[in-house]
N, C-alpha and C positions, 0 to 999 in steps of 0.2 A: 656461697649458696647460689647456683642457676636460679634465678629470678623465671628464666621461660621455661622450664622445667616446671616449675613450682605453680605458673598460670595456667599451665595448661591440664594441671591434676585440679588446681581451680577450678576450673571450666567444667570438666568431668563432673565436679560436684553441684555445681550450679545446674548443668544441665539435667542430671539425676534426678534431682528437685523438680526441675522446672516439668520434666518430664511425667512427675507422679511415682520415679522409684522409689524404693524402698533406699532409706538410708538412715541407718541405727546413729544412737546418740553416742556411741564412741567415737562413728565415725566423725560427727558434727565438732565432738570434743576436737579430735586429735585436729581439724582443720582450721577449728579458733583457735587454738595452739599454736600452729604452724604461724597462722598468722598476727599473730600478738607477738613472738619472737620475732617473724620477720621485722617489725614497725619498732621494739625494740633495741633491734641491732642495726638499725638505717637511724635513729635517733642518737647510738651513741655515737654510728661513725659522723652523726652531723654536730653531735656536740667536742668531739675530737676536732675536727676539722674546723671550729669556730675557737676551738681552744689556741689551734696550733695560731689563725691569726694574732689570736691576742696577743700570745706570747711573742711573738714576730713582730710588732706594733713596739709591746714591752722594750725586748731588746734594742730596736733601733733608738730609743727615746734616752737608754744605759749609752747606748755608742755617742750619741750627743753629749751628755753631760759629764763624758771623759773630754772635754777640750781642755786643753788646760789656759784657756784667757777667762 
């Protein structure tokens, strides 16, 4: 997903607003949309990315308790 693509259709909408156009409730839908998906999929890749340390933590702590003393 372009992130600056996506701000700048943002912006579009903000400024519409800001401006007094006209902007229908679909169109409102489709951009809470947009953006609850965004925050969505930045959340799982930060819960992936917190996973992979764990599991990385994990494993070194399995490589320790292969010693054999």
């Amino acid at each position: 997903m372009n992130y600056k693509n996506i701000g700048v259709w943002v912006k579009g909408y903000v400024d519409a607003i800001q401006d007094g156009q006209s902007i229908t409730r679909l169109q409102l839908n489709k951009l809470v949309d947009t953006i609850q998906s965004m925050i969505i999929k930045i959340e799982e890749e930060a819960n992936n990315s917190k996973l992979g340390v764990d599991d990385l933590a994990k494993q070194e702590v399995e490589q320790e308790d292969d010693l054999p003393f």
